[in-house]
C-alpha positions as CSV (number, residue, x, y, z in Angstrom):
1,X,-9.9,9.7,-53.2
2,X,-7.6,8.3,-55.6
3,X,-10.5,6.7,-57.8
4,X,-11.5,10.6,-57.9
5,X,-8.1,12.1,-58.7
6,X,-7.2,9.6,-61.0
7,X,-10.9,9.9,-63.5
8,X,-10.9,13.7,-62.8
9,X,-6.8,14.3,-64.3
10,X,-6.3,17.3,-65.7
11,X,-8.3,18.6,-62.8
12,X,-7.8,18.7,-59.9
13,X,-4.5,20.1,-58.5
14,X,-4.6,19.6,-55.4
15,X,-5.3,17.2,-52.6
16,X,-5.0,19.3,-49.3
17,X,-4.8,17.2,-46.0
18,X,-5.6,18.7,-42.1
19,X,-1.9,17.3,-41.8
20,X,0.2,14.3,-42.7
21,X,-0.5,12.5,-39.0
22,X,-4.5,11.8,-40.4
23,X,-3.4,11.4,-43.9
24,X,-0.8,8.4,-43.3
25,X,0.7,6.8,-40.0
26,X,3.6,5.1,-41.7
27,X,7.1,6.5,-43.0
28,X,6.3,4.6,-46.2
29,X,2.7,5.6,-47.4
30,X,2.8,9.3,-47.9
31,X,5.8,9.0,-50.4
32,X,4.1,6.7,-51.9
33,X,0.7,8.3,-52.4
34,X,2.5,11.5,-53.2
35,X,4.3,9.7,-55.8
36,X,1.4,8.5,-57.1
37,X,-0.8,12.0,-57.2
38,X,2.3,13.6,-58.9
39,X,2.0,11.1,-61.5
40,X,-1.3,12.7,-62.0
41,X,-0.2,16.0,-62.1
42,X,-1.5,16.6,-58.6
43,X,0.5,18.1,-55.8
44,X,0.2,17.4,-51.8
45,X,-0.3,20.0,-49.0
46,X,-1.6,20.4,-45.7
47,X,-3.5,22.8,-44.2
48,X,-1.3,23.1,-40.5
49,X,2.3,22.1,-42.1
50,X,4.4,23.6,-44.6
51,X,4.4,20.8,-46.8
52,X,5.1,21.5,-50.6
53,X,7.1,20.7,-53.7
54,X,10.5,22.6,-53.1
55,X,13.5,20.9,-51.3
56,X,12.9,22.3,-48.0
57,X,8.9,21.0,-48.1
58,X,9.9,17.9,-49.0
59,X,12.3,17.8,-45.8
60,X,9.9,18.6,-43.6
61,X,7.4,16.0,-45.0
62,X,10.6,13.7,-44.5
63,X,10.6,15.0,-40.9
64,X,6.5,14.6,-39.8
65,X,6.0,11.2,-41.5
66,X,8.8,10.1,-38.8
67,X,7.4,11.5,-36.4
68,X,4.2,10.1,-37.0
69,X,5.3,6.9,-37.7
70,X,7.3,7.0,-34.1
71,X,4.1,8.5,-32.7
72,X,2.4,5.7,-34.2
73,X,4.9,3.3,-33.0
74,X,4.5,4.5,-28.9
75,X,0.8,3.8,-28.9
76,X,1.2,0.3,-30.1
77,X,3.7,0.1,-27.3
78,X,1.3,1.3,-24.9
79,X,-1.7,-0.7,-26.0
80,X,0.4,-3.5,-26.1
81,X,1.9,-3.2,-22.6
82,X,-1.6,-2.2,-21.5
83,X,-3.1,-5.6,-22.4
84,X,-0.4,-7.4,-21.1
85,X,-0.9,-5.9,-17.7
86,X,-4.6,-6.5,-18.0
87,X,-4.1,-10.1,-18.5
88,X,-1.6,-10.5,-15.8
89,X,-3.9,-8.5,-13.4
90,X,-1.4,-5.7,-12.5
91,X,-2.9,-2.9,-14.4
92,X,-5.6,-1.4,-13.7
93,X,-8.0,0.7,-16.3
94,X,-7.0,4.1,-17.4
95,X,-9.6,6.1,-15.8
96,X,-9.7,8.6,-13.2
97,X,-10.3,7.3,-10.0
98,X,-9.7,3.8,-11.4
99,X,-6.8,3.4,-8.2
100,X,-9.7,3.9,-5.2
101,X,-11.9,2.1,-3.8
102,X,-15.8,3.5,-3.4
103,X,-17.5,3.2,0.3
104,X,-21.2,2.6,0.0
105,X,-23.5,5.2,2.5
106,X,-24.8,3.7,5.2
């Protein structure tokens, strides 16, 4: 996508994301990338956030790359946890009806 922004300046305009959770899962890259599209005279937005150039878009985008990073964070957590208990044999797999124990018909 960059490649494409970056032969086709002058342009394109836009780059328009489902919302900032897909587009990056760290604090760090979607200021980054945004820095670099605006060096191309492109601006960022998202189709389900109200992302955009003014002070109070740039808050929010402040706001929902925590939360994804955090969100991002908590499933590391899990997974992690998750394979510890597997290895220690105390977990047991996350599916329903995992817990009991099948009787075979007579």
């Amino acid at each position: 996508m960059l490649t494409y922004c970056r032969l086709n300046k002058g342009r394109v305009h836009f780059v328009v994301v489902f919302n900032l959770t897909r587009f990056a899962r760290d604090t760090y890259d979607p200021f980054a990338l945004r820095s670099h599209l605006q060096s191309l005279g492109i601006s960022l937005r998202s189709a389900t956030e109200p992302i955009d150039d003014t002070s109070t878009g740039k808050l929010m985008e402040g706001v929902l790359a925590a939360f994804a990073q955090f969100d991002n964070d908590c499933r590391s957590d899990r997974t992690r946890a998750g394979m510890k208990a597997a290895l220690a044999g105390t977990g047991t797999m996350d599916v329903p009806g995992a817990d009991r124990v099948l009787e075979r018909p007579a």
